[in-house]
C-alpha positions in Angstrom: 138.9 92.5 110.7 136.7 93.2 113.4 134.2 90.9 114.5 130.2 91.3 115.7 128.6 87.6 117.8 125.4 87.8 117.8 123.2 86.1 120.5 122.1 82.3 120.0 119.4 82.3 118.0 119.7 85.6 116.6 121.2 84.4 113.6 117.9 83.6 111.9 117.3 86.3 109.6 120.5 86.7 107.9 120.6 83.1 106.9 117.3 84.4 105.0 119.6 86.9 103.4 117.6 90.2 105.5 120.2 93.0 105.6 119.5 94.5 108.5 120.9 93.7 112.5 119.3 95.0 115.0 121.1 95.9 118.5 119.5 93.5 120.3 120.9 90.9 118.3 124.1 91.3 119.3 125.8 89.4 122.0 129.4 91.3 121.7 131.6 93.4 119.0 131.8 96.3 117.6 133.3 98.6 115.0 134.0 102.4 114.0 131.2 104.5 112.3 130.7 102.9 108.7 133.4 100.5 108.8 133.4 96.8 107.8 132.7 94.1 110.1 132.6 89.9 110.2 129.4 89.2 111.3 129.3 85.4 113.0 126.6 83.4 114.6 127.3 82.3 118.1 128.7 79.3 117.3 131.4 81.5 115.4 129.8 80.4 112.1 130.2 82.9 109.4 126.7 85.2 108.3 127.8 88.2 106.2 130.5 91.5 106.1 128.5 94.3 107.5 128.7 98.1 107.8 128.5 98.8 111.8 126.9 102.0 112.5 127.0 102.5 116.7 124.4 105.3 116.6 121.7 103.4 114.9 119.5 101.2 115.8 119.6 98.7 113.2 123.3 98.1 113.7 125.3 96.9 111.0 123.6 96.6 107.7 125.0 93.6 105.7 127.1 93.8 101.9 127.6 90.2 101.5 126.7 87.3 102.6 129.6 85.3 100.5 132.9 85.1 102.9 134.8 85.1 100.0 133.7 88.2 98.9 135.9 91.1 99.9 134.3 95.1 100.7 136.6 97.2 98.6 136.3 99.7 95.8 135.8 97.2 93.4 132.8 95.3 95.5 130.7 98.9 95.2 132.3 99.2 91.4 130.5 95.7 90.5 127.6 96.4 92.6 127.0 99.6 90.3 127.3 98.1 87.6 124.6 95.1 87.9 122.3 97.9 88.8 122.9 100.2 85.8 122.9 97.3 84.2 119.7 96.2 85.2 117.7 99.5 84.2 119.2 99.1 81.2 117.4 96.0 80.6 114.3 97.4 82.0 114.6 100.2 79.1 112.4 102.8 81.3 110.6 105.2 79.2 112.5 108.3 81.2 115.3 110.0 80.9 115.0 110.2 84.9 115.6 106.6 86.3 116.8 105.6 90.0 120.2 103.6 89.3 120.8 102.6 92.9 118.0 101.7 95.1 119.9 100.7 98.4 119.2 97.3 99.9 117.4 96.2 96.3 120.5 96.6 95.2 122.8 95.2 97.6 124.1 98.8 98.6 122.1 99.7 101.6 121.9 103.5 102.5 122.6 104.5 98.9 120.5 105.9 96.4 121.5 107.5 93.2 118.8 109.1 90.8 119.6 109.8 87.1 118.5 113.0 85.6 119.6 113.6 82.2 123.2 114.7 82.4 123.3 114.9 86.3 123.6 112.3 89.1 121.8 112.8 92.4 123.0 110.8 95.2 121.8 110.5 98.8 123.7 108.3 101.4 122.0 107.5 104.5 123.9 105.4 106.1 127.1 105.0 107.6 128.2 102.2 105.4 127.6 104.0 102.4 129.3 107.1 104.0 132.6 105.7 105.0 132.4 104.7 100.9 131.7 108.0 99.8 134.6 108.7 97.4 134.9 105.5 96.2 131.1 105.6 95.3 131.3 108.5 93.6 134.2 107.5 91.5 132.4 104.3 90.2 129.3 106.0 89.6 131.4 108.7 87.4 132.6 105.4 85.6 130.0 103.3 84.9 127.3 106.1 83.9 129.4 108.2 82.0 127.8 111.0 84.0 130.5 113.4 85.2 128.3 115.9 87.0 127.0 114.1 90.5 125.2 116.1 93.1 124.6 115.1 96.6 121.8 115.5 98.4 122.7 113.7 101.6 120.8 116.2 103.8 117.8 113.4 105.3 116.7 113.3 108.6 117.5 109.8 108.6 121.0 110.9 108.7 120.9 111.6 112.5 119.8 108.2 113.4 123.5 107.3 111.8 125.5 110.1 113.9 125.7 111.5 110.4 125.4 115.1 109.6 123.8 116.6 106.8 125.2 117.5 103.5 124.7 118.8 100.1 126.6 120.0 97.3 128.4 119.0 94.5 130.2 115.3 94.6 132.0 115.7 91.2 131.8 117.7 88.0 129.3 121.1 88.5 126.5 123.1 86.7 123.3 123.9 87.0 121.4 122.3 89.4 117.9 122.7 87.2 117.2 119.8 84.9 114.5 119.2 82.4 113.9 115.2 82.2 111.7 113.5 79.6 109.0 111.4 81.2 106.4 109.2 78.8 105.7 112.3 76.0 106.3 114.7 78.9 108.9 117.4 79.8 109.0 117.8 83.8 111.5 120.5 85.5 113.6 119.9 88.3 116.2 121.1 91.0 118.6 118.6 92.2 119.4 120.9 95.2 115.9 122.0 96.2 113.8 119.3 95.4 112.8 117.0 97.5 114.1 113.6 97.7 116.9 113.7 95.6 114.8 116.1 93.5 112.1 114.4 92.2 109.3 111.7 92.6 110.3 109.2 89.9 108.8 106.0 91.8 104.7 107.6 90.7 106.7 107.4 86.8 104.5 104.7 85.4 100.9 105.4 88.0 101.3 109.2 86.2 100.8 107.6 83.1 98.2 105.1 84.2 96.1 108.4 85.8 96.1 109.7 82.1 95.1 106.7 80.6 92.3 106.5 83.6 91.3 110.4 83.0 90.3 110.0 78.8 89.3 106.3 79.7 86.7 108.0 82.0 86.0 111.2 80.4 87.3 113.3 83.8 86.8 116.6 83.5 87.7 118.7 86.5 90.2 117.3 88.5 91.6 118.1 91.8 95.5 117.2 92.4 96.4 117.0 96.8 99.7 117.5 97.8 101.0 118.3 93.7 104.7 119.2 94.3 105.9 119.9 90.9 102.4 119.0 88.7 102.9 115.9 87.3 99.8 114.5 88.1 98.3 117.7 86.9 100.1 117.4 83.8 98.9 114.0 82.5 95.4 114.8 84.0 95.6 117.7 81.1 97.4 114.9 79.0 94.4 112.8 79.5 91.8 115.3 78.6 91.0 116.8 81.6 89.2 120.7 81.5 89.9 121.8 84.3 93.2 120.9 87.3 92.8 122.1 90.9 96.4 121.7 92.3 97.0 121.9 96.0 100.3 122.3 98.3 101.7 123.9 101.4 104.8 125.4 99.2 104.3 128.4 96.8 107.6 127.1 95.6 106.1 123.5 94.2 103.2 125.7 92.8 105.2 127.8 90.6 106.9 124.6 89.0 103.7 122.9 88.8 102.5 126.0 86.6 105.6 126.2 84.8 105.6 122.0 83.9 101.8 122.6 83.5 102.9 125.2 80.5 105.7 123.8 79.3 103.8 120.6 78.1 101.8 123.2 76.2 98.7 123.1 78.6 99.3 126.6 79.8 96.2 127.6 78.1 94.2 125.1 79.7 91.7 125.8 83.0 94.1 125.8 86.1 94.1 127.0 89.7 96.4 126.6 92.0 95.7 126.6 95.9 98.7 127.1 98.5 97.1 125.6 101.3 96.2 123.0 103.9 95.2 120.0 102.2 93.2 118.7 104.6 91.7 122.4 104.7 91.2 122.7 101.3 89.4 119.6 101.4 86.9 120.2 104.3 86.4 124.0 102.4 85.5 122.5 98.7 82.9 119.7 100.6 81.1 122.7 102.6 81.0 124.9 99.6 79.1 122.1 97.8 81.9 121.6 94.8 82.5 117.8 93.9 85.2 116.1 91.0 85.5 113.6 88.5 89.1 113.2 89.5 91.4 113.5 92.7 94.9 112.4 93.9 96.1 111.7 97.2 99.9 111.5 97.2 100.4 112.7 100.8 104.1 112.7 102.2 105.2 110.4 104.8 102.9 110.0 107.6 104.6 106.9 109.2 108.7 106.1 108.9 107.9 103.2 110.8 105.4 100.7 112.5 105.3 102.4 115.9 103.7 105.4 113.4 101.2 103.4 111.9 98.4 104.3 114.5 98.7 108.0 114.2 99.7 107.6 110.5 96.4 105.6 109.9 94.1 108.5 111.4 95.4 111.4 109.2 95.4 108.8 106.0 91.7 108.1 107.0 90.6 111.3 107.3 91.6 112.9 103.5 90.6 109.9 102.2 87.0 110.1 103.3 87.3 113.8 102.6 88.1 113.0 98.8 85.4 110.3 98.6 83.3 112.4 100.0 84.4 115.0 97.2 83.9 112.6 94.3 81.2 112.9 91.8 79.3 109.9 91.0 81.5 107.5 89.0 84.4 109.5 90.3 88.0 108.4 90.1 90.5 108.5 93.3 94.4 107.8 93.0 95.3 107.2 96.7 98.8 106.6 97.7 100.8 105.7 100.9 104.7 106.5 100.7 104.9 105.1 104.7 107.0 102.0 105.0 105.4 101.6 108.3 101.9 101.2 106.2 101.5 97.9 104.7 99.7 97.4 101.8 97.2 95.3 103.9 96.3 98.3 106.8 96.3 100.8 103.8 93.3 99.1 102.1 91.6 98.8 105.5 92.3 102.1 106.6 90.5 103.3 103.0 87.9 100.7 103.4 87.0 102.6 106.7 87.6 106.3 105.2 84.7 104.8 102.8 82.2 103.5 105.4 82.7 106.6 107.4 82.1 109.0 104.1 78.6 106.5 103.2 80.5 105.8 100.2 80.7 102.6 98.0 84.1 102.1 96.0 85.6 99.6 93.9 88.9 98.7 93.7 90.1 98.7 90.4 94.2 98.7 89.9 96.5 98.5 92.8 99.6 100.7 92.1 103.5 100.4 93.2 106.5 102.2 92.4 107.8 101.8 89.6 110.1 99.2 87.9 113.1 101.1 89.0 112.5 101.1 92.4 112.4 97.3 93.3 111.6 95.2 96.0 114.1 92.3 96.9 112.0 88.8 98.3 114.6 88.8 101.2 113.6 92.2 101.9 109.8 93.3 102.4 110.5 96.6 103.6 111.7 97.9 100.6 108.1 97.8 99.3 106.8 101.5 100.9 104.8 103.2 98.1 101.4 101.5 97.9 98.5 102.6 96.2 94.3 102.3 94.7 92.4 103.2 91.8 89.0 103.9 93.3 85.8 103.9 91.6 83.1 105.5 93.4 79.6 103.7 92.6 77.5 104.6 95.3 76.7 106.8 98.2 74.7 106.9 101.2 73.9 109.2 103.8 76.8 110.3 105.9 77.1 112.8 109.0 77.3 116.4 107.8 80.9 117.6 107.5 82.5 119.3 110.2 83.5 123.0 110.2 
């Protein structure tokens, strides 16, 4: 077994159970791509078995912190299981649930999605890589679920030395699914969309925009960066008139229509925008239009901290657009996917996208992902999507918009 000594002192944050070792920590050792390593403090004392990746940054990311405990098939078989086993418990009301979420699960770099009959499975690391088969063959197991796709084709792969892939891991079919979500019916594609196909961490704040839309009467609402509609769908579910849904991809505008129409709110009042969001936003203000309802659900504007700065800017600037936007009373659902945005700078950076629009909000509900998608207390990171329910109450003068 090969062996990694890390520099005195550095030994700090594995004894607090954090997976991750960063290159700097290291005082001498080494492995292949992926493979398994002894990870000791400089004394020689024993910290965890890692997966040493040489491209990356964050060096070898840890298994197990028991000595005892060996890396094998059977580790990632009993690993599996405890987290299938734990959505089970959490009796999610989907038929589309995350089974694996990486470090929350003690598997970091893999993340397996259940939709329906299909498995959809990224691995982004190169522990989880070197693993592959074995992975696959567990997950086959343990979910009963014979068809797995693979959608290992992030950019986070290069920062492994890890090219990308896709295709079929075992079993085959088609690649569309249709899951149930709450009294919903969503369409997917496990090889187009994105992620591993879907956004099932917004599951439960869907269902809490609905409940927000009848609470609030909200008639016309306007749905930023929509993907596949399912914010549009439980505004309609909610008793919205009227959904403006706006994204970049004629693509995610199609499925939005068709999930829009397949909950049987085809007939409803619908228009959907391929455009700039940002745009679209700064054309609806100048043409004088305003809404009971919007959602923010931008994509990731910062993969890290050293982001943050620029992230904080462009998250600023739709938000003060959309407050702007609001109708009195108005509701905003305003999200941050960027791990490098705590939840901390996001309220501050809408607190200032407030006082720059002369616009009073309350903060009623603070969102996260959902149940399926948790957060480990050794490991903050883990904890990316953030989000506020806005109330606007009042406004005061702000500079005119800019063309």
């Amino acid at each position: 077994m090969k062996v990694v000594r890390l520099r005195a002192g550095k030994e700090r944050s594995l004894l607090r159970r954090h997976p991750w070792l960063f290159e700097g920590s290291i005082d001498k050792g080494g492995g292949d791509s992926g493979e398994t390593v002894r990870v000791q403090a400089g004394d020689g004392r024993f910290l965890a078995w890692g997966a040493y990746s040489p491209r990356s940054s964050i060096r070898v990311r840890a298994w197990s912190f028991d000595e005892a405990e060996r890396i094998d098939a059977a580790f990632f078989e009993r690993r599996i299981a405890a987290a299938v086993a734990l959505r089970q418990r959490l009796a999610v009301a989907s038929d589309g649930v995350r089974l694996v979420h990486a470090e929350a699960d003690g598997l970091p770099g893999l993340i397996v999605d259940r939709y329906a009959d299909v498995l959809s499975v990224q691995l982004l690391a190169a522990g989880a890589e070197r693993w592959r088969d074995a992975i696959a063959d567990a997950l086959v197991r343990i979910s009963g679920v014979g068809a797995v796709y693979e959608r290992s084709d992030s950019s986070v792969r290069a920062l492994e030395g890890l090219a990308a892939r896709s295709g079929w891991l075992r079993g085959g079919g088609a690649t569309e699914v249709v899951i149930r979500e709450h009294d919903w019916s969503l369409a997917l594609d496990v090889a187009h969309g994105h992620k591993t196909g879907f956004y099932l961490d917004q599951r439960d704040n869907r269902h809490a925009f609905a409940q927000w839309v009848r609470r609030l009467g909200c008639e016309r609402v306007l749905n930023c960066y929509c993907y596949s509609g399912g914010f549009g769908v439980a505004a309609f579910a909610g008793g919205a008139r009227h959904v403006t849904s706006v994204d970049s991809s004629a693509a995610a505008l199609e499925l939005a229509r068709a999930n829009v129409a397949r909950n049987g709110f085809g007939e409803r009042s619908a228009e959907y925008v391929d455009a700039d969001v940002n745009q679209t936003l700064r054309n609806r203000l100048k043409a004088g239009e305003s809404f009971d309802a919007i959602v923010l659900d931008p994509p990731k504007f910062a993969p890290t901290a050293a982001h943050a700065e620029r992230a904080a800017r462009a998250y600023k600037d739709i938000n003060r657009l959309a407050l702007r936007l609001l109708a009195p009373g108005g509701l905003l659902f305003t999200f941050s996917c960027s791990g490098g945005v705590g939840a901390d700078l996001f309220h501050k950076i809408v607190a200032g996208a407030g006082i720059d629009a002369g616009v009073n909000a309350a903060i009623v509900q603070r969102l996260e992902a959902a149940c399926d998608h948790p957060t480990t207390i050794e490991f903050p990171e883990g904890e990316y999507l953030k989000g506020l329910v806005l109330l606007k109450t009042t406004s005061a003068p702000a500079a005119p918009e800019a063309a």
